[in-house]
C-alpha positions as CSV (number, residue, x, y, z in Angstrom):
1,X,7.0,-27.5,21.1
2,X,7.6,-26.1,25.0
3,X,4.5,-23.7,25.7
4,X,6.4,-20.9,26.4
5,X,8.2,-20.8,23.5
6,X,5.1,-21.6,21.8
7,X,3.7,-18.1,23.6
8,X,6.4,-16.3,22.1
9,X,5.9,-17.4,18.5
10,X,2.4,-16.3,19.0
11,X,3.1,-13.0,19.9
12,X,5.7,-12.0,18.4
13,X,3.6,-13.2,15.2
14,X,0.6,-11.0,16.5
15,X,3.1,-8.0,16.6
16,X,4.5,-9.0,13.3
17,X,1.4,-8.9,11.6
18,X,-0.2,-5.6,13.6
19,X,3.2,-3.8,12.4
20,X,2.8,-5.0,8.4
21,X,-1.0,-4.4,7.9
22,X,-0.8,-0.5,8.2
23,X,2.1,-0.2,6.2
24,X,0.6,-2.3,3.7
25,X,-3.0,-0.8,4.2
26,X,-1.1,3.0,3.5
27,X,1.1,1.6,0.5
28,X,-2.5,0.5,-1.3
29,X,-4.2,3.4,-0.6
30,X,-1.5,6.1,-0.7
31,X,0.5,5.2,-4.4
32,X,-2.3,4.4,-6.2
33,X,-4.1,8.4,-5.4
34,X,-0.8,9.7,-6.2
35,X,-0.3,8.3,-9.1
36,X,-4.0,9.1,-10.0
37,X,-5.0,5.5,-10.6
38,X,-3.9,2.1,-10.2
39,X,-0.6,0.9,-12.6
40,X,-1.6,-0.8,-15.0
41,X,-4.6,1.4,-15.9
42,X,-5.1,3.0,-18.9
43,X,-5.1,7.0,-18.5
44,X,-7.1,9.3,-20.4
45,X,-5.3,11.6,-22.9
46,X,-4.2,14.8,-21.6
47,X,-6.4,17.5,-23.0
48,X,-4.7,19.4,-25.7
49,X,-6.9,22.5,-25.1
50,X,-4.9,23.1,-21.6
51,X,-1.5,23.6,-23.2
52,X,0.2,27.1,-23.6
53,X,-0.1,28.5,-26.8
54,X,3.2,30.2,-27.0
């Protein structure tokens, strides 16, 4: 492989992989507190006592 082309595989690898890990770093952290836990978890039963007794 010519070195210069090797270069550019290298970097544009380097970018690829600088651009992905805080998109994937925020799409771990972020769904899983809005959701309020990780799929695939079991929830706790909403509390009955909180409902409106209309």
């Amino acid at each position: 492989m010519n070195s210069s082309l090797r270069l550019f595989v290298s970097q544009y690898l380097g970018v690829v992989a600088a651009t992905l890990a805080p998109v994937i770093l925020m799409a771990f952290l972020s769904i899983p507190f809005s959701l309020g836990g990780h799929p695939g978890d079991v929830r706790l039963a909403a509390s009955t006592a909180a409902q409106h007794m209309t």
